[in-house]
DSSP file (Angstrom, degrees, kcal/mol; ACC not computed):
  #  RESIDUE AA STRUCTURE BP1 BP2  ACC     N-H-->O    O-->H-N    N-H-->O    O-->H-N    TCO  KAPPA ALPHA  PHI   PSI    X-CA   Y-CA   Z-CA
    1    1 A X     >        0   0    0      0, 0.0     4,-0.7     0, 0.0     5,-0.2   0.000 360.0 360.0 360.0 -45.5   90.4   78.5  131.4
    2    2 A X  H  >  +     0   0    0      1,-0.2     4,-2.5     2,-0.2     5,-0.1   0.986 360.0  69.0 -64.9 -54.3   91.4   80.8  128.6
    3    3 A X  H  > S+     0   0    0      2,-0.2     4,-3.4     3,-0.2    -1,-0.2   0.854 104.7  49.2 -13.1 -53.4   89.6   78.6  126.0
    4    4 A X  H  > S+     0   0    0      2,-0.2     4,-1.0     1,-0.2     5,-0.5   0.796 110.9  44.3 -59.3-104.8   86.3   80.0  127.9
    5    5 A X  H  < S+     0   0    0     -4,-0.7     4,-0.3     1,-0.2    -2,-0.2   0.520 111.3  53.0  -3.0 -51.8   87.0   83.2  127.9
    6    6 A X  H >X S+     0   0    0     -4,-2.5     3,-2.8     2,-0.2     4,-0.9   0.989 113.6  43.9 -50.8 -86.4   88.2   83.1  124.3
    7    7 A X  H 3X S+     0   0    0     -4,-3.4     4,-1.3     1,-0.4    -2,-0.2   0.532 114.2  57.9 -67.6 -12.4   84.8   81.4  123.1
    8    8 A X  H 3X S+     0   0    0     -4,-1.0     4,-1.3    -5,-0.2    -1,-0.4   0.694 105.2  42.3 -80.4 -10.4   83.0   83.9  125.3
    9    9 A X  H <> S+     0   0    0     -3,-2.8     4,-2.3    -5,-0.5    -2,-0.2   0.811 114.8  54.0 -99.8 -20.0   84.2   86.8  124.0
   10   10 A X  H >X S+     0   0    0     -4,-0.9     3,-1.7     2,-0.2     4,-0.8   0.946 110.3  48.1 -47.0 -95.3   83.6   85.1  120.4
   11   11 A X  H 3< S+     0   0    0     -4,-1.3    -2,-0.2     1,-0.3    -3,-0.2   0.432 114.3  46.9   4.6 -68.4   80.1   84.5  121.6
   12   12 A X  H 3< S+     0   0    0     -4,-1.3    -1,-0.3     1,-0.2    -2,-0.2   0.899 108.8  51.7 -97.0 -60.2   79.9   88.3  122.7
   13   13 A X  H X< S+     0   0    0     -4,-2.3     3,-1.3    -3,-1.7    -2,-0.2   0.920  86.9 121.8 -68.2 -42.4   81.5   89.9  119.3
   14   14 A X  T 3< S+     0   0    0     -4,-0.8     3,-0.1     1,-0.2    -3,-0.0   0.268  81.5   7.0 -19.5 146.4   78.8   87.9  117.1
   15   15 A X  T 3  S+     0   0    0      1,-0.2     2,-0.3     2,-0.1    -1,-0.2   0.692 112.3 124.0  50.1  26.5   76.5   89.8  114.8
   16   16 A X    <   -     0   0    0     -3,-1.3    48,-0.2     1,-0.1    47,-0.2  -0.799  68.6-110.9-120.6 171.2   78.8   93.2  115.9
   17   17 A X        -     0   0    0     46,-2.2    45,-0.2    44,-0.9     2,-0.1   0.973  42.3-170.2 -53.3 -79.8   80.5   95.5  114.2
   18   18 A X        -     0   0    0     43,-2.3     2,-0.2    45,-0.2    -1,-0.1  -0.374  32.0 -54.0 110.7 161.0   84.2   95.2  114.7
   19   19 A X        +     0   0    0     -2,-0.1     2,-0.3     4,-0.1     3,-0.1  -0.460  58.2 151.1 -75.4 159.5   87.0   97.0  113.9
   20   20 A X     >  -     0   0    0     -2,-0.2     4,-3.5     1,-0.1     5,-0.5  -0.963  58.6 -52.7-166.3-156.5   88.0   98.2  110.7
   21   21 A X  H  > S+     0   0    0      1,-0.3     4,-7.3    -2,-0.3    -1,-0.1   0.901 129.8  41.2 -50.8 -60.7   90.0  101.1  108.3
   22   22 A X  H  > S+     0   0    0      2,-0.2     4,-1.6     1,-0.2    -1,-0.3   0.946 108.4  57.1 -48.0 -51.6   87.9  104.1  110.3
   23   23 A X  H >> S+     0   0    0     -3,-0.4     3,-2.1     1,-0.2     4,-1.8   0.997 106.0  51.2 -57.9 -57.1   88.1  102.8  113.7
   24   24 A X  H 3X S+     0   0    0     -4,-3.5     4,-1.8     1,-0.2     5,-0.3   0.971 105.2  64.8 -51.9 -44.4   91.8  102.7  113.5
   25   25 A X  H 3X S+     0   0    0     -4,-7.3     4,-1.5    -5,-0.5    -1,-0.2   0.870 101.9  38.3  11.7 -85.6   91.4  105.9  112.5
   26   26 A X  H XX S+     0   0    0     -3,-2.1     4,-1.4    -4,-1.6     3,-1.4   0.952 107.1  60.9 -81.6 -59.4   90.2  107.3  115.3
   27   27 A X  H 3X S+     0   0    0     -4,-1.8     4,-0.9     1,-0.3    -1,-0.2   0.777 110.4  46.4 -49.6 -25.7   92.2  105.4  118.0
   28   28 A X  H 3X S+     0   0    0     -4,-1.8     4,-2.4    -5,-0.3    -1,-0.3   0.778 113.3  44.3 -79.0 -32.5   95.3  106.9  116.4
   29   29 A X  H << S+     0   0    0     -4,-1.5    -2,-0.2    -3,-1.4    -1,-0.2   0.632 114.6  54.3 -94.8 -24.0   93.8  110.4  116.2
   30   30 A X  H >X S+     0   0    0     -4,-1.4     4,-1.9     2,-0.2     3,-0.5   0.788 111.8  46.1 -50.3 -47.0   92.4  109.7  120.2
   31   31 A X  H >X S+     0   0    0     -4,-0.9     4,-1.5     1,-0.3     3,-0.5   0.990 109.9  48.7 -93.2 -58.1   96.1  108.8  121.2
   32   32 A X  H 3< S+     0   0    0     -4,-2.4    -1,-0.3     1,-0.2    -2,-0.2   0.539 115.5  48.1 -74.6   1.1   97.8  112.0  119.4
   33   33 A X  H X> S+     0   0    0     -3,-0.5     4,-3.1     3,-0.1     3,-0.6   0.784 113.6  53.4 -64.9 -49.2   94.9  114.2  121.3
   34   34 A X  H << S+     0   0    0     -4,-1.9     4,-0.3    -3,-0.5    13,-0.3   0.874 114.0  29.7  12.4 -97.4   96.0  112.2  124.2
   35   35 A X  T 3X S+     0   0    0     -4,-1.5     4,-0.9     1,-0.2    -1,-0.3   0.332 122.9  56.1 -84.5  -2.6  100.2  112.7  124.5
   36   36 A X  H <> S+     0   0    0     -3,-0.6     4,-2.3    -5,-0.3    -1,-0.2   0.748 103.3  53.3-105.6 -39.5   99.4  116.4  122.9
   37   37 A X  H  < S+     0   0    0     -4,-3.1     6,-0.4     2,-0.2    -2,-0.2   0.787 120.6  35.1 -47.8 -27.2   96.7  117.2  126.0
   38   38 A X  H  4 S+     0   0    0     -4,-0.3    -1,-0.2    -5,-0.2    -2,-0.1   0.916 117.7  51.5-108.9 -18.0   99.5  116.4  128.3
   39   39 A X  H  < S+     0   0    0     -4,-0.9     2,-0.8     1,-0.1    -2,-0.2   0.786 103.2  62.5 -46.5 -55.7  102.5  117.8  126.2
   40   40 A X  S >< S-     0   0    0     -4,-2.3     3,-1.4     3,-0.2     2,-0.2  -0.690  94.6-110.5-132.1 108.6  101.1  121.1  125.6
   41   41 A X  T 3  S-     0   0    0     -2,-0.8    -3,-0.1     1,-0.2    -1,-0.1  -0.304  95.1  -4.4 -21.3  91.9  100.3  123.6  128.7
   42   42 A X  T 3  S+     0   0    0     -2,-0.2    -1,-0.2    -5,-0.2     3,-0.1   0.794  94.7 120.6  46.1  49.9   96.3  124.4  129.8
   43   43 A X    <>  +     0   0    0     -3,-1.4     4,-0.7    -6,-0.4     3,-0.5  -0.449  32.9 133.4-133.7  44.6   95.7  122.2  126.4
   44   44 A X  H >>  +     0   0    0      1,-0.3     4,-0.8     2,-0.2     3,-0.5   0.870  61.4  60.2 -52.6 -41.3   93.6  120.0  129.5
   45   45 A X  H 3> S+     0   0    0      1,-0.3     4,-1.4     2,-0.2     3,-0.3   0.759  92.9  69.3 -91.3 -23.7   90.4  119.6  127.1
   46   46 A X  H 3> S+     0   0    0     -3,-0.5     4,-1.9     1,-0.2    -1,-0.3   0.913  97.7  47.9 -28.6 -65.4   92.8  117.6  124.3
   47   47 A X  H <X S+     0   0    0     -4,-0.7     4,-1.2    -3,-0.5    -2,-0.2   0.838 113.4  53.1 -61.8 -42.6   93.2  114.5  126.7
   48   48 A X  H >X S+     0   0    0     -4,-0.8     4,-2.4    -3,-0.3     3,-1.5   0.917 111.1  48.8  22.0 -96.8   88.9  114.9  127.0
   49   49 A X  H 3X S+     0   0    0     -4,-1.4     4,-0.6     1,-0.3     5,-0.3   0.768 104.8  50.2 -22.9 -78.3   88.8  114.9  123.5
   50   50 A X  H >< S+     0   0    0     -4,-1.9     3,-0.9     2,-0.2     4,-0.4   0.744 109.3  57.8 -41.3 -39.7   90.9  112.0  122.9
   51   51 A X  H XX S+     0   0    0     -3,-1.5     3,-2.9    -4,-1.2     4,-2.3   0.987 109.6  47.7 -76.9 -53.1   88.6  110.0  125.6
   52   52 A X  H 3X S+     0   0    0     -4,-2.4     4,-0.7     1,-0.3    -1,-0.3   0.483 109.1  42.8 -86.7  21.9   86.0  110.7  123.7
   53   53 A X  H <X S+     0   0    0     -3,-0.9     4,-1.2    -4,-0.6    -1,-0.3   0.451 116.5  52.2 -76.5 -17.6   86.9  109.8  120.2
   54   54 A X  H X> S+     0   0    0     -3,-2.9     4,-4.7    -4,-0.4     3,-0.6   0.961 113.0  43.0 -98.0 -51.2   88.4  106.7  121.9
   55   55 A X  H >X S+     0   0    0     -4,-2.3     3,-2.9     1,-0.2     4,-0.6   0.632 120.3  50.2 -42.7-110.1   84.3  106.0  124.0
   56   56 A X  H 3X S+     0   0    0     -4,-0.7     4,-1.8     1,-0.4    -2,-0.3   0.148 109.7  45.5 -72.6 -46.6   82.9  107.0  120.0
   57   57 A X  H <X S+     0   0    0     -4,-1.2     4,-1.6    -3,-0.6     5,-0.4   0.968 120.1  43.9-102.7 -50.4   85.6  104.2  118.1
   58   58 A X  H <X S+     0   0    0     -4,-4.7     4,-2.7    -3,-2.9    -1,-0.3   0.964 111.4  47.4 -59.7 -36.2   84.4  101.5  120.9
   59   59 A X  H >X S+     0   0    0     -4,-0.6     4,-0.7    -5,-0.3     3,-0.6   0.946 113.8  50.9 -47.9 -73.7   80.7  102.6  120.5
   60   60 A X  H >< S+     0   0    0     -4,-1.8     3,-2.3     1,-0.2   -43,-0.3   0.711 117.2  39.6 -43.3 -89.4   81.7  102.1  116.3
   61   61 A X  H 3< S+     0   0    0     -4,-1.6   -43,-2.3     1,-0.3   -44,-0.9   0.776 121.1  44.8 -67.3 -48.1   83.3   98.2  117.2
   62   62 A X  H << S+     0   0    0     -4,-2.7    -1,-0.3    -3,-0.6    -2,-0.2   0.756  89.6 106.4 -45.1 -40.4   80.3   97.3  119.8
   63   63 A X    <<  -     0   0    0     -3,-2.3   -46,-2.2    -4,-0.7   -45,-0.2  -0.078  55.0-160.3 -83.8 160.8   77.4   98.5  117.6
   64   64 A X        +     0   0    0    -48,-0.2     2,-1.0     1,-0.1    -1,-0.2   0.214  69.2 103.7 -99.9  21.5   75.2   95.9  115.9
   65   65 A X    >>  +     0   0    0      1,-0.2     4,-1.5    -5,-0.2     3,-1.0  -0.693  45.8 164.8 -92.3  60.3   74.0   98.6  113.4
   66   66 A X  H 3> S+     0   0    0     -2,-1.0     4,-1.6     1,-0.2    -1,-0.2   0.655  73.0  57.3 -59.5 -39.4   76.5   97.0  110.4
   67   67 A X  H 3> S+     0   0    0      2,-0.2     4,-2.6     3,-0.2    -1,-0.2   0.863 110.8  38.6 -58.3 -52.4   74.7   98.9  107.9
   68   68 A X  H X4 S+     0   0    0     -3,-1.0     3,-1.4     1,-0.2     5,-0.3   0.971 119.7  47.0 -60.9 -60.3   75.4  102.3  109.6
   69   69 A X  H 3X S+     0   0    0     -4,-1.5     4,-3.4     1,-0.3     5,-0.3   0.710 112.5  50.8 -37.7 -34.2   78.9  101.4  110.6
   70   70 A X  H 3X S+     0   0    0     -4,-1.6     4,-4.0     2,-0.2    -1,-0.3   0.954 108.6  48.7 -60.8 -53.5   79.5  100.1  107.1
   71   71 A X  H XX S+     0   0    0     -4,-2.6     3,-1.4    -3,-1.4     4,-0.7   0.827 113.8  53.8 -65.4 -91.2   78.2  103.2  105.3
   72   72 A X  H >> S+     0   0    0      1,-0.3     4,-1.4     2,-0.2     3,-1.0   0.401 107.8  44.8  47.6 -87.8   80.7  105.0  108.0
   73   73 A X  H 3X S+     0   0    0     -4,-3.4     4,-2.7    -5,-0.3    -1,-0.3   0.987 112.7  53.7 -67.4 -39.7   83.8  103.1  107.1
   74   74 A X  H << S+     0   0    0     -4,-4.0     4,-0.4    -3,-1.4    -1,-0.3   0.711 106.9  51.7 -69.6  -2.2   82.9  103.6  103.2
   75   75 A X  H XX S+     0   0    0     -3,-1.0     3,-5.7    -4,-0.7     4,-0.7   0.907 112.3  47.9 -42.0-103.3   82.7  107.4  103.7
   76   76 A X  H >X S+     0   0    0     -4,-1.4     4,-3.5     1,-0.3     3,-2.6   0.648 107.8  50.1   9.9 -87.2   86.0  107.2  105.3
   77   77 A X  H 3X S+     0   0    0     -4,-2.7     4,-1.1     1,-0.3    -1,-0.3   0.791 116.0  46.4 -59.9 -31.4   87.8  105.1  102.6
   78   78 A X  H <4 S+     0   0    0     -3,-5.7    -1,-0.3    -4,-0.4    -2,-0.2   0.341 108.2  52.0-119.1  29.9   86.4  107.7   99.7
   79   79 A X  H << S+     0   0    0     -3,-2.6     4,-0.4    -4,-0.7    -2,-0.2   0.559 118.4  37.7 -97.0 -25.9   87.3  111.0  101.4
   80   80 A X  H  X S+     0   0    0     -4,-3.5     4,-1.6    -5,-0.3     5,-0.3   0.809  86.6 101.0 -98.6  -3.2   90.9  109.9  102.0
   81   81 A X  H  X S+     0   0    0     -4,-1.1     4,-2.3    -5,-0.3     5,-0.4   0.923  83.0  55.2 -22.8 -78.6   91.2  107.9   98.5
   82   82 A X  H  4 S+     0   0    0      1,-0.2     4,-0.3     2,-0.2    -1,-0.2   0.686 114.8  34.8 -33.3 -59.8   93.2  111.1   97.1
   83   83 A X  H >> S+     0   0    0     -4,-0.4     3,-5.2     1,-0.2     4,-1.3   0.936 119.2  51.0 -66.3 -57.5   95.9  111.1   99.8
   84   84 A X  H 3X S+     0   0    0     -4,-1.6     4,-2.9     1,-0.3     5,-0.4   0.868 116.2  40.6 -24.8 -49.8   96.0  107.2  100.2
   85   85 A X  H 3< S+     0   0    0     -4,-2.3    -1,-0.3    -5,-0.3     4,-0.2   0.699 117.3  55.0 -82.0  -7.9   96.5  106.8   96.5
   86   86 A X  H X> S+     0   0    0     -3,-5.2     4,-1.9    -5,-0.4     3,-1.7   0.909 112.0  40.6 -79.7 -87.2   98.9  109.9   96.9
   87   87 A X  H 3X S+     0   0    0     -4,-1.3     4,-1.8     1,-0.3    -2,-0.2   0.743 105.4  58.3 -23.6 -47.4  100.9  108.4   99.3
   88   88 A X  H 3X S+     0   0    0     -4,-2.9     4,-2.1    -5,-0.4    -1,-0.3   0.834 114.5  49.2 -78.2 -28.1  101.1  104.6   97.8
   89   89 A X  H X> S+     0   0    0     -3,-1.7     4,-2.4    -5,-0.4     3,-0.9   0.984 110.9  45.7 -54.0 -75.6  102.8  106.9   94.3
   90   90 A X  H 3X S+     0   0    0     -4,-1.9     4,-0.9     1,-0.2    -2,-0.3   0.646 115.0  50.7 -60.2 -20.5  104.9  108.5   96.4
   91   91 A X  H >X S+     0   0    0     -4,-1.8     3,-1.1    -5,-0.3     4,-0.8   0.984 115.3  38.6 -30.4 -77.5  105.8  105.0   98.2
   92   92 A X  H <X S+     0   0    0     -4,-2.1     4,-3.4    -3,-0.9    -2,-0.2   0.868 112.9  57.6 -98.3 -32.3  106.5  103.1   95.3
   93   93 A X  H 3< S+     0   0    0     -4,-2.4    -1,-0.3     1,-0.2    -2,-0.2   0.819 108.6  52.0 -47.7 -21.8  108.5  106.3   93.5
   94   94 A X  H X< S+     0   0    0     -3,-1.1     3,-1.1    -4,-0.9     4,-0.3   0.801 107.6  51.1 -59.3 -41.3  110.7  106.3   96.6
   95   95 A X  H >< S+     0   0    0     -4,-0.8     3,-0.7     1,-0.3     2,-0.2   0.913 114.5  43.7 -68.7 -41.0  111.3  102.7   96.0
   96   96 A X  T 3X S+     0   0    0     -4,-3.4     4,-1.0     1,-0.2    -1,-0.3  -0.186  77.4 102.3-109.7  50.7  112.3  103.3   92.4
   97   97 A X  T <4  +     0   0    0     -3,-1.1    -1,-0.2    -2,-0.2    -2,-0.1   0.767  69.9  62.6 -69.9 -44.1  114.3  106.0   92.5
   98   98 A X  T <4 S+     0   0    0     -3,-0.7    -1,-0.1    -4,-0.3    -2,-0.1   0.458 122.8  25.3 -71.9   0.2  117.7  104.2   92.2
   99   99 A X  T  4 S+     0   0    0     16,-0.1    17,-2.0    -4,-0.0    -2,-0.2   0.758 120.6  45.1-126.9 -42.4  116.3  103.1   88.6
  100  100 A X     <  -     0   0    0     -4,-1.0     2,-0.3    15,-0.2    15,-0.2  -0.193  59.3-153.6 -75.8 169.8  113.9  105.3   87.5
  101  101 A X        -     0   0    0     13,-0.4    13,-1.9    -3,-0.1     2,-0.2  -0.917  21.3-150.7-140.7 141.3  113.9  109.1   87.4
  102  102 A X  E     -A  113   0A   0     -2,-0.3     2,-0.3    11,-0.2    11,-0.2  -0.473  10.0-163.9 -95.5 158.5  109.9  110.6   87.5
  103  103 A X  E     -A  112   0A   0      9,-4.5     9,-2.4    -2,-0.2     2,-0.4  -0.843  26.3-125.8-126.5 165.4  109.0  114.2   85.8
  104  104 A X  E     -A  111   0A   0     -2,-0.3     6,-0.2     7,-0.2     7,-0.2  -0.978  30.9-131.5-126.6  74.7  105.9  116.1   86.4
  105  105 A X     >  -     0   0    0      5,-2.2     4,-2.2    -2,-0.4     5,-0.1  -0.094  23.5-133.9 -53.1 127.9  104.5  116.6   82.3
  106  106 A X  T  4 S+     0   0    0      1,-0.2    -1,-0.2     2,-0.2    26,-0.0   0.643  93.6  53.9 -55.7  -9.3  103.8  120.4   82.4
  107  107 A X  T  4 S+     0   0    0      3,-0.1    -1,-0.2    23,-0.1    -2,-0.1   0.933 125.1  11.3 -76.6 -57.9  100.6  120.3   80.9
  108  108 A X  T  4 S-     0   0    0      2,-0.2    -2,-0.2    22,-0.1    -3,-0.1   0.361  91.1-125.2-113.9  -4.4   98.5  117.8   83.0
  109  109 A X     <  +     0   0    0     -4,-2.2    -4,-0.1     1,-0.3    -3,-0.1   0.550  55.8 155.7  90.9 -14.2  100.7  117.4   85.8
  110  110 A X        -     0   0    0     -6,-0.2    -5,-2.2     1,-0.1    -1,-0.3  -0.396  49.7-107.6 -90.8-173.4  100.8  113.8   85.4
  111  111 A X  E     +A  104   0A   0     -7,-0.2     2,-0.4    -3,-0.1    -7,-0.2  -0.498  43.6 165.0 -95.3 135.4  103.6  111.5   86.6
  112  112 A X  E     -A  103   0A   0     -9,-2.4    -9,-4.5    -2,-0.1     2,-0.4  -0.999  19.1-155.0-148.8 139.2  105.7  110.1   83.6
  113  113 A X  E     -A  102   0A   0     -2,-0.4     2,-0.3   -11,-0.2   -11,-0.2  -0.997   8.0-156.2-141.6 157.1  109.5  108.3   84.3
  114  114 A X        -     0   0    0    -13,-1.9   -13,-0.4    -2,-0.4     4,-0.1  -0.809  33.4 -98.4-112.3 114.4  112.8  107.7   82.3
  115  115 A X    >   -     0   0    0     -2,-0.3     3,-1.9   -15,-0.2     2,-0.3  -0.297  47.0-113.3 -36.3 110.5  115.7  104.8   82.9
  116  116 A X  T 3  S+     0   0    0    -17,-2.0    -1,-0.1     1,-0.2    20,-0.1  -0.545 108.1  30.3 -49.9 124.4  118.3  106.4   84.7
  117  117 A X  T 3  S+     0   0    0     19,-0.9    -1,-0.2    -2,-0.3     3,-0.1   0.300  86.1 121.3  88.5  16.4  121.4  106.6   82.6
  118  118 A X  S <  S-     0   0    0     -3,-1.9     2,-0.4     1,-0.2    -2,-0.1   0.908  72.1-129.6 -72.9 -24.7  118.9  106.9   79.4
  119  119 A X        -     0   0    0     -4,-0.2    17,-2.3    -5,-0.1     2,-0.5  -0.801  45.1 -37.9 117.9 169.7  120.5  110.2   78.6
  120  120 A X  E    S+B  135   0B   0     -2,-0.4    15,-0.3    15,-0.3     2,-0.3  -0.924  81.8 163.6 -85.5 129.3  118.6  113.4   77.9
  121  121 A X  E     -B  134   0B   0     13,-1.6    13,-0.7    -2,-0.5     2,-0.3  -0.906  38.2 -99.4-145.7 152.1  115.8  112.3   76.0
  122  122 A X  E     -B  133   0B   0     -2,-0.3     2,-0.5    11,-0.2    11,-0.2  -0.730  34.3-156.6 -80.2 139.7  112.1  113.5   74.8
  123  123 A X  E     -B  132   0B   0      9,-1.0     9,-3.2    -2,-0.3     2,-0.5  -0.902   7.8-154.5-128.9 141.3  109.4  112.4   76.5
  124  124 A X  E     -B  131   0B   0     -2,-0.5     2,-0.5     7,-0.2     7,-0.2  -0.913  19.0-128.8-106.6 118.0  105.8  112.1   75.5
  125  125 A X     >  -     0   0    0      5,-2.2     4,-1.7    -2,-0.5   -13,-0.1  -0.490   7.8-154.5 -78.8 138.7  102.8  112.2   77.9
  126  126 A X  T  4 S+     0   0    0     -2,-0.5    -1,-0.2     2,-0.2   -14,-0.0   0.480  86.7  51.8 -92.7   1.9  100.7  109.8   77.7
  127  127 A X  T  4 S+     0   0    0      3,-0.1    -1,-0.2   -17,-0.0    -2,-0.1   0.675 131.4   6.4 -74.9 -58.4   97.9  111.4   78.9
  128  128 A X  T  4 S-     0   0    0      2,-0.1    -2,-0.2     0, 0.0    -3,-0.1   0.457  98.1-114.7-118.4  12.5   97.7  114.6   76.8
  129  129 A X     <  +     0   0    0     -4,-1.7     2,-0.7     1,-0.2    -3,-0.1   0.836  54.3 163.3  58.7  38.5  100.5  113.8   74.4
  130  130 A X        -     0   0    0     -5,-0.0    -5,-2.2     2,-0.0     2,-0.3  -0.719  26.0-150.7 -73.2 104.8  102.8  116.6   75.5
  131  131 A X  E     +B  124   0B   0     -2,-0.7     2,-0.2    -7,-0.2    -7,-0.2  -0.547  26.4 160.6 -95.0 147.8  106.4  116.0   74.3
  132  132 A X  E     -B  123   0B   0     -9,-3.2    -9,-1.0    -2,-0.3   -11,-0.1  -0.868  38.7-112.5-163.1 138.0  108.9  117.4   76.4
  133  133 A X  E     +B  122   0B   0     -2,-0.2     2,-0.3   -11,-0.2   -11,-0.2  -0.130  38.0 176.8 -70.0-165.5  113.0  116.9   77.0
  134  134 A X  E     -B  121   0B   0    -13,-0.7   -13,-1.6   -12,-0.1     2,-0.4  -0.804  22.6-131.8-169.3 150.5  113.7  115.4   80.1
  135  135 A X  E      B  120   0B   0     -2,-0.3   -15,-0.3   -15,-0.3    -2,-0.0  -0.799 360.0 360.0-100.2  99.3  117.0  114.4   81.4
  136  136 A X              0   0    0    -17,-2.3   -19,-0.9    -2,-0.4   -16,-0.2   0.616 360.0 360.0 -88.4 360.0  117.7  111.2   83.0
């Protein structure tokens, strides 16, 4: 019986969108309108809100318009590129704390790190070639 059901709903999802990076998106940003519409005192039009972002992400899975939805997601993916790629830094510097230690070169800002237990040592950016000490 499930088998059916399964191969109908295959059957059904052909030549449609689907989810993808945006739609999750949106369902997440639907649920925190959600619990904050019911948290927060004559803040009715939140939970609203949430329903229809949540109707707009299903419209987005349903539609057989692949082209819009595509251009869509790939909007999406390059307005949040900074933070993503902000975030995934700041990730993997969390991860490598206990060996590394990171500096901030004063010039360009960028991210430049030293072996922990190297010492105080000079450091050169390797972006604008800014020497500076650093202490590790």
């Amino acid at each position: 019986m499930f088998q059916k059901i399964k191969y109908a709903l295959i059957r059904f999802m052909q030549g449609r969108y689907g989810a993808d990076a945006l739609g999750r998106f949106l369902v997440w940003v639907a649920l925190a309108f959600y619990i904050l519409g019911l948290f927060i005192p004559y803040a009715w039009f939140l939970s609203y809100l949430g329903l229809a972002t949540l109707i707009y992400t299903i419209f987005r899975m349903l539609s057989r318009n692949t082209a819009r939805r595509t251009a869509e997601n790939a909007w999406f993916w390059n307005k949040t590129a900074k933070l993503r790629t902000s975030f995934s830094q700041a990730r993997v510097r969390f991860k490598n704390r206990k060996e590394y230690k990171y500096f901030r070169c004063p010039k360009c800002h960028a991210w430049l790190k030293l072996k922990r237990g190297a010492g105080e040592g000079t450091l050169t950016c390797g972006k604008c070639k800014h020497a500076f000490k650093a202490k590790a």
